[in-house]
N, C-alpha and C positions, 0 to 999 in steps of 0.2 A: 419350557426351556428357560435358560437364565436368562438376564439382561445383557449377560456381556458376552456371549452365543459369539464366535470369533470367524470371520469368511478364510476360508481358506486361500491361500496364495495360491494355489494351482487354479482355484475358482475362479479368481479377480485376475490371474493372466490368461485365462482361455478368453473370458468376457471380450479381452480386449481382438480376438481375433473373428468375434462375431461381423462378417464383413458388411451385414446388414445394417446393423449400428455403429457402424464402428465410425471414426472419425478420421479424414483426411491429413494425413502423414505429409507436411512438407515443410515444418519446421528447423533450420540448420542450429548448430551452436552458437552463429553470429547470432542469428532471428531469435533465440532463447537470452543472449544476454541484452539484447539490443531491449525487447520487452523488460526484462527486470532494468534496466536504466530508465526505458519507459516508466516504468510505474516508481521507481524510489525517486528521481528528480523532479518534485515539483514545486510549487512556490516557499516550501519551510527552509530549503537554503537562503532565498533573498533575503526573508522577515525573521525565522528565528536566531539565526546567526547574530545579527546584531543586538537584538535582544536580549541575549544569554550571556552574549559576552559583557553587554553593561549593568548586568544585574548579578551575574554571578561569578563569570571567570576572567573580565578583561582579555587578553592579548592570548591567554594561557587556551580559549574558547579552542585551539587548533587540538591539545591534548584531549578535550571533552569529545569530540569528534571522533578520535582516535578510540579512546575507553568505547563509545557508542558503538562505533565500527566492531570491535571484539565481543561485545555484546551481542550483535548482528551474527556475527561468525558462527559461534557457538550453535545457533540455533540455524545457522545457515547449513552448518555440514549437518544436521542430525536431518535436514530437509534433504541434503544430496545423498545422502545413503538410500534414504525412504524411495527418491525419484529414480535411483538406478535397479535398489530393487520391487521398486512395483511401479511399471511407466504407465500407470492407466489416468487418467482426469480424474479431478475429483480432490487432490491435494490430501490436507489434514485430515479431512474425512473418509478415506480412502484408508491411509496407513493408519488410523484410528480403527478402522472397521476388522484390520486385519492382528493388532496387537492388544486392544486395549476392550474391545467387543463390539456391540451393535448399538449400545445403549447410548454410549460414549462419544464412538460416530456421528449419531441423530445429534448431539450433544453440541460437539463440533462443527457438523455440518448446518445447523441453525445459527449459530455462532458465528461462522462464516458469512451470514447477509447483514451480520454488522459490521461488518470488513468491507466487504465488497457491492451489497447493492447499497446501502445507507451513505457508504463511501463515496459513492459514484455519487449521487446524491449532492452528500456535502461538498463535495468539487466541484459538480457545475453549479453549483450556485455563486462559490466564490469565481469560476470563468466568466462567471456573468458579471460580476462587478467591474473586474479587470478589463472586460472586453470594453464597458461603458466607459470608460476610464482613459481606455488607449483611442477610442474613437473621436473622443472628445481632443485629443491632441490635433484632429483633424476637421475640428469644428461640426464632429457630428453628434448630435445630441437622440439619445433613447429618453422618452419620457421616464421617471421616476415611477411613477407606477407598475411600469410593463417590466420593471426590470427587479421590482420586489414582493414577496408573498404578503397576503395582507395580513399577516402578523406583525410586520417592519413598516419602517415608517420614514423618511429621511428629512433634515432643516435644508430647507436650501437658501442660496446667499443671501434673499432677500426678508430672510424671517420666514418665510411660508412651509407648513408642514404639509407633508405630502404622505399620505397614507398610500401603501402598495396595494396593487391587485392581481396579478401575475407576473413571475418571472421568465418573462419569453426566452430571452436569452439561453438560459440555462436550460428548458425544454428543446431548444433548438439544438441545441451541442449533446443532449442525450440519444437528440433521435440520430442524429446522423451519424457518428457513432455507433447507434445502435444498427444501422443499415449498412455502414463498412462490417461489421461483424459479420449480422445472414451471407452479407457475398462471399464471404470466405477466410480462413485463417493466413491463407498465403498472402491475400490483399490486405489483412487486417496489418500481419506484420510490415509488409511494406509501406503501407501509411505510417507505420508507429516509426518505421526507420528513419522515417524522410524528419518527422515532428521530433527524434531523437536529437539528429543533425542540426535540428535547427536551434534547440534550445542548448544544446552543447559547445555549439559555434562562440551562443553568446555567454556561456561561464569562462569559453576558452581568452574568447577576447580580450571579457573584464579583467582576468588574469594577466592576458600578457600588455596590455596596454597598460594597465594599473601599476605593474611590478616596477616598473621607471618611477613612479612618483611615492613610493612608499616611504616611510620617515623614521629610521631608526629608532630614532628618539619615543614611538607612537609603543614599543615595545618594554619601555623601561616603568612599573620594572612587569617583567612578564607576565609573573603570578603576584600578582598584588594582595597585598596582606591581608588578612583574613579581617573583617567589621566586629566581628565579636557575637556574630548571627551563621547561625549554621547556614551553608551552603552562599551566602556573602563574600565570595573570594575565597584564595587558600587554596588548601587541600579541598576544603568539601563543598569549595563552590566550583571547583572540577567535577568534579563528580554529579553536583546536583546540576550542572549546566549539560554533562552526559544526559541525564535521565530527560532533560529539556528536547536535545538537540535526537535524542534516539525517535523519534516520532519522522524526521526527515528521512529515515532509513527505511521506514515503513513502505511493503509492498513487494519486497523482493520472491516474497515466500510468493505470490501469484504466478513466478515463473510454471509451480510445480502442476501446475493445473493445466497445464498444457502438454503433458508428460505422451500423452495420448497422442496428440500432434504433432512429436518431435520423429525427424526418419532415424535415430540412433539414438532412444532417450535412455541406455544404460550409461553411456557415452558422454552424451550432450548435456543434461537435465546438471550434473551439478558442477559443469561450467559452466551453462546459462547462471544457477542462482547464484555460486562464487564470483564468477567471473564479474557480472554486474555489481556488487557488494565489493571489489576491490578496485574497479574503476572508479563508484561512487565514493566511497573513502576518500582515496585520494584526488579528487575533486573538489570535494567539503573542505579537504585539510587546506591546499593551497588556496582553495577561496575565501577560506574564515584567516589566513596567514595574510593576505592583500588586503583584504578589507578593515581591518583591526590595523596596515601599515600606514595605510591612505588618512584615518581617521582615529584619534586617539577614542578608547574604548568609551569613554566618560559621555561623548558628543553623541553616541545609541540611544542615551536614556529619553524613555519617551515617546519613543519612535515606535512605529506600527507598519503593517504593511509592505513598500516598498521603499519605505523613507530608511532606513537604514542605509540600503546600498545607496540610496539617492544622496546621503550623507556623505558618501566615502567616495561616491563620483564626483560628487564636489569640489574635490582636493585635487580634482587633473582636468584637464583640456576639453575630455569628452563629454561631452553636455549630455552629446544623441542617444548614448549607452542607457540613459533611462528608459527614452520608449524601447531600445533594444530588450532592456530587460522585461516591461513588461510584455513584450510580442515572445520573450521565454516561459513567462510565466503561462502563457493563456498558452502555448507550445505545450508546455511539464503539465498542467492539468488536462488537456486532449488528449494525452497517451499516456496520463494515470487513470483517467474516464474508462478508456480504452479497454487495458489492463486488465482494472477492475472488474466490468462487465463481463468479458471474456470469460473472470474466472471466477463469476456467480452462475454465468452460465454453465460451465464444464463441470461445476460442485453440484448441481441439481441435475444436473445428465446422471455424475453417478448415483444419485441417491432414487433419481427415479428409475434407474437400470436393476436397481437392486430389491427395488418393490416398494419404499420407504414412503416415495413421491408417488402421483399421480402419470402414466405413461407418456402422457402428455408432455413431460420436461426431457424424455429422451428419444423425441422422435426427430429423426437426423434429416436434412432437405436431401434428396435423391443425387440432385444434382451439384450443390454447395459442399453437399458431407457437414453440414452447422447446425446444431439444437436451436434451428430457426424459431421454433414455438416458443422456447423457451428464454430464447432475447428476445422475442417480439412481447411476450408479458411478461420481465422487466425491461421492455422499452417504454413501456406503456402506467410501470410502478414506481418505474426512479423518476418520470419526466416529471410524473403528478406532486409527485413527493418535493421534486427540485422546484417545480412551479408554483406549489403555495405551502411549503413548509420552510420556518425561518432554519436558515445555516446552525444557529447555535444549537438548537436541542439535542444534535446528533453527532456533532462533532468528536467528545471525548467516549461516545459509548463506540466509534470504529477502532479509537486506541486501545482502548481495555478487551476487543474481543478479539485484533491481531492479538495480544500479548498473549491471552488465555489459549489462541492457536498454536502461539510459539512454547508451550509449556508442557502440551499435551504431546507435539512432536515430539522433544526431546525427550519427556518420559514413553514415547512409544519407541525407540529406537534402544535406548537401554532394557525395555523389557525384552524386544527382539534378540536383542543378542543374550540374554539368558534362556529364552523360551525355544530358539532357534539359531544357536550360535554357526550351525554348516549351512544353513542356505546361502546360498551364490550371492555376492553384494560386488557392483564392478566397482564402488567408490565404498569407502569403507571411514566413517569419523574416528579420528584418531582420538587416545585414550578415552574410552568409555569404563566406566562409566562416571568420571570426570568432565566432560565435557556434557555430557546431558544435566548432569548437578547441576552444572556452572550455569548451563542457557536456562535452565526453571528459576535458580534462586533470582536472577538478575532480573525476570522478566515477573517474578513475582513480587519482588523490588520495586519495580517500575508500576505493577499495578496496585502495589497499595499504597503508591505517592498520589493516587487519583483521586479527585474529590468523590465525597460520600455519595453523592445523588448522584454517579455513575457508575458505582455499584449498584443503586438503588435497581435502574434502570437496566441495567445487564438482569440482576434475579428476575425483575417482571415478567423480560424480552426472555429468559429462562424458563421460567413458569409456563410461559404459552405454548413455546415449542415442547416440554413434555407431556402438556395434554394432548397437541397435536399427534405427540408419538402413542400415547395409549388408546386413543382414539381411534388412530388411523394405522401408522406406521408399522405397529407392531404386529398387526394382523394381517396387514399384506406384506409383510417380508419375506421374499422370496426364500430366504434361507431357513426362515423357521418353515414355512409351508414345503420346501425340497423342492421346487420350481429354479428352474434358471439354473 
C-alpha cells in the first residue's frame, strides 16, 4: 500500500464513539478557550516584549503584535475547521492522517513531541529558575545545585562557581502536573482556570495601574527611523519584531487536542482556539502599548528576563507589581506545562488507537477516562529530561516543530476542500485557498529565520522517527492490516 494510505473520516468518527476507549466529554467553550489562554500566556509577554521593542520596533512593537496575531489566525482557522470537522484527540496528526495520508501523520505526529513533551520540558525548567527567584524575595534560598542540570553551572556573589546536579524544582512541577492530568480532564481544566485568573489578574493590573503613568512623549516618534540594518526599525523592523514576538503566541493549536473532550466540539473547538488567539492579541497589544508608555523603548536595551517590565514598573509607584509579575510568570508556565502534557498525551492516544504506537499509549483509566499510562511515561520522560538536561538545547527545536505543524494544517485543509468539498464542516475558513497560502508561507517565513543548527536538529529528530515508522509503525497499522 502507499505511504500516504488516507483514514477515512467515517473511520476516525466511529473511533471516537468506541465507549471503551473513548475519553471523558466534559469540556465547555469556556474550559477550551480558558486552556488555549492557558498555554499561549506565558513568561515571552514579560521578556520578549521589551526586548523586540529595543532592538527592533520601538514604541511601533504594538503593530508587531498585531501582524503576529494575523499570523496566528490564519493558521488558527485552518485548526477550527479540522476540529469541527474531525472532534477526535490527536490534533495535527489526526487531520494529517485523514487529508495528507499515514506517512505524513507519523510525520507530524513525532513532530509534535517537539512541541509538547521537549516543551514541557523547556518550561519547567525555566519555572524552576523563577520559582528560586521569587522565594528568595522571602529569604528562602534552594541550593544552586538542586535547581540546575549538571550541564549549567552558576557564579555566585562571592566569585564561587557552583556546578549543578539536579533540577528538583522543575521535576517537582512536572510530576504534579502530571498527577492533576491522571485525575481527570474536568479537574485538569479547573486547575488551569484558577492558574488563568491568576496570571491575568496580574497583566490586567499592570495595565490599568500603569495607564495613569504613561508619557506621551515615550511614543515620539512611534516608528522610529530605520538604522540602515534590515529589520532595525522601520518598516521591517515591524515585521522582524512580528517574527520575534510570534513565538509568545505559541500553543493555541493544543486547544485541538482536546477535541475528544469537548461535550459540543463542532461547536466549541474553534471558539476555544479563536477565542483564546483574540483575547491574547488584545492583551499583548495593550500590554506592549503600557509598557513602551512607562519607559522610553531605548531603556529595554540589555535587558533579559523580567527586567524589562521591572524597567517600566519603575516609572510608577508600584514597586510590589514585580514579585506580582513573577508569581504570573511561574502561574503562565504551570498551565503552559499543563497544556502541553495534556496534548502529547491525547497525540499518542491517537496514534496508539490506530496501530502506529504501542497499546500501551491508549489504554484509558476505567475510572478517570485518562491515557493514564501514557502521562505516567512522559511523567516520568519530561521530569528526567527537565532534571538534567540544560534549557538551551531545546528550546528553538519546540519553535521550528510548532511551525512545521502549523503548515502541514493549513495545507491539509485546502487539500480537504478540493478532495472533499460536500463534507459537513460547522466552521468553515474563509477564503481558501488564500488563507491556507497565507498561514504556510508566513510560518515558513518564520522557520527559515531559525538558526541552522535547528534545522540540523529537527532532520536528525526526523530521521529517527522514520526508522521508528518502517521498523515498527508501518507494520502494525491498523489500516493497512483492515483491523480496527
Amino acid at each position: 500500500m502507499s505511504l500516504f494510505i488516507k483514514k477515512p473520516l467515517e473511520q476516525l468518527l466511529a473511533q471516537v464513539e468506541d465507549s471503551e476507549k473513548s475519553l471523558k466529554r466534559s469540556l465547555s467553550a469556556t474550559n477550551l478557550v480558558s486552556l488555549g489562554i492557558g498555554a499561549i500566556i506565558g513568561a515571552g509577554l514579560f521578556s520578549i516584549t521589551g526586548v523586540a521593542a529595543a532592538a527592533n520596533a520601538g514604541p511601533s512593537i504594538t503593530l508587531s503584535f498585531i501582524v503576529a496575531g494575523f499570523g496566528c489566525a490564519f493558521a488558527g482557522l485552518c485548526y477550527a475547521e479540522f476540529a469541527s470537522m474531525i472532534p477526535v484527540a490527536g490534533s495535527a496528526y489526526t487531520y494529517s492522517y485523514a487529508t495528507l495520508g499515514e506517512f505524513i501523520a507519523w510525520i507530524i505526529g513525532w513532530d509534535l513531541v517537539l512541541e509538547y513533551a521537549l516543551g514541557a520540558a523547556t518550561v519547567s525548567i525555566s519555572w524552576s529558575r523563577y520559582l528560586v527567584k521569587f522565594l528568595e524575595y522571602y529569604d528562602i534560598h534552594i541550593p544552586p545545585y538542586l535547581a540546575m542540570s549538571a550541564y549549567d553551572s552558576e557564579t555566585l556573589a562571592d566569585g564561587t562557581v557552583v556546578t549543578g546536579l539536579i533540577n528538583l524544582p522543575a521535576i517537582f512541577i512536572v510530576i504534579v502536573v502530571s498527577l492533576v492530568l491522571i485525575k481527570g480532564i474536568q479537574e485538569s481544566a479547573f486547575v488551569n482556570a484558577i492558574i488563568v485568573i491568576l496570571k491575568l489578574s496580574v497583566v490586567l493590573v499592570f495595565i490599568f495601574l500603569g495607564w495613569g503613568y504613561i508619557n506621551p512623549d515615550n511614543y515620539v516618534p512611534y516608528i522610529p527611523e530605520n538604522t540602515g540594518t534590515f529589520g532595525e526599525f522601520g518598516f521591517s523592523g515591524i515585521i522582524r519584531a512580528a517574527g520575534i514576538v510570534f513565538f509568545a503566541y505559541i500553543g493555541f493549536d493544543a486547544v485541538s487536542t482536546a477535541a475528544q473532550e469537548s461535550k459540543n466540539p463542532k461547536r466549541d473547538m474553534p471558539i476555544g482556539i479563536l477565542g483564546s488567539l483574540v483575547v491574547c492579541t488584545i492583551l499583548y497589544v495593550l500590554f506592549a502599548h503600557v509598557m513602551t508608555g512607562l519607559a522610553n523603548y531605548k531603556e529595554f536595551a540589555g535587558q533579559d528576563g523580567i527586567a524589562p517590565v521591572a524597567v517600566a514598573i519603575s516609572h510608577t509607584p508600584y514597586v510590589f507589581l514585580q514579585q506580582a509579575v513573577i508569581l504570573a510568570i511561574l502561574a503562565g508556565y504551570t498551565s503552559v506545562i499543563l497544556v502541553m502534557l495534556m496534548g502529547q498525551s491525547r497525540v499518542f492516544y491517537s496514534m496508539s488507537n490506530d496501530g502506529l504506537l504501542p497499546a500501551f499509549f491508549s489504554e484509558v483509566h476505567k475510572k478517570f477516562k485518562t491515557p493514564y499510562k501514557s502521562n505516567i511515561l512522559f511523567m516520568i520522560f519530561v521530569s528526567l529530561f527537565a532534571g538534567f538536561v540544560p534549557v538551551r538545547v531545546v528550546g528553538e527545536m519546540v519553535s521550528i516543530g510548532t511551525l512545521l505543524a502549523f503548515v502541514l494544517v493549513c495545507a491539509g485543509v485546502w487539500v480537504m476542500r478540493v478532495k472533499m468539498p460536500d463534507q459537513p464542516r460547522a466552521f468553515r475558513t474563509p477564503l481558501v485557498p488564500l488563507v491556507p497560502i497565507l498561514g504556510m508561507l508566513i510560518c515558513l517565513g518564520m522557520m527559515a529565520f531559525l538558526p541552522a543548527d535547528t534545522w540540523v536538529r529537527l532532520l536528525v529528530w526526523m530521521a529517527i522517527g522514520i526508522v521508528i515508522y518502517f521498523v515498527y509503525s508501518k507494520k502494525n497499522s491498523f489500516l493497512r492490516r483492515g483491523s480496527k
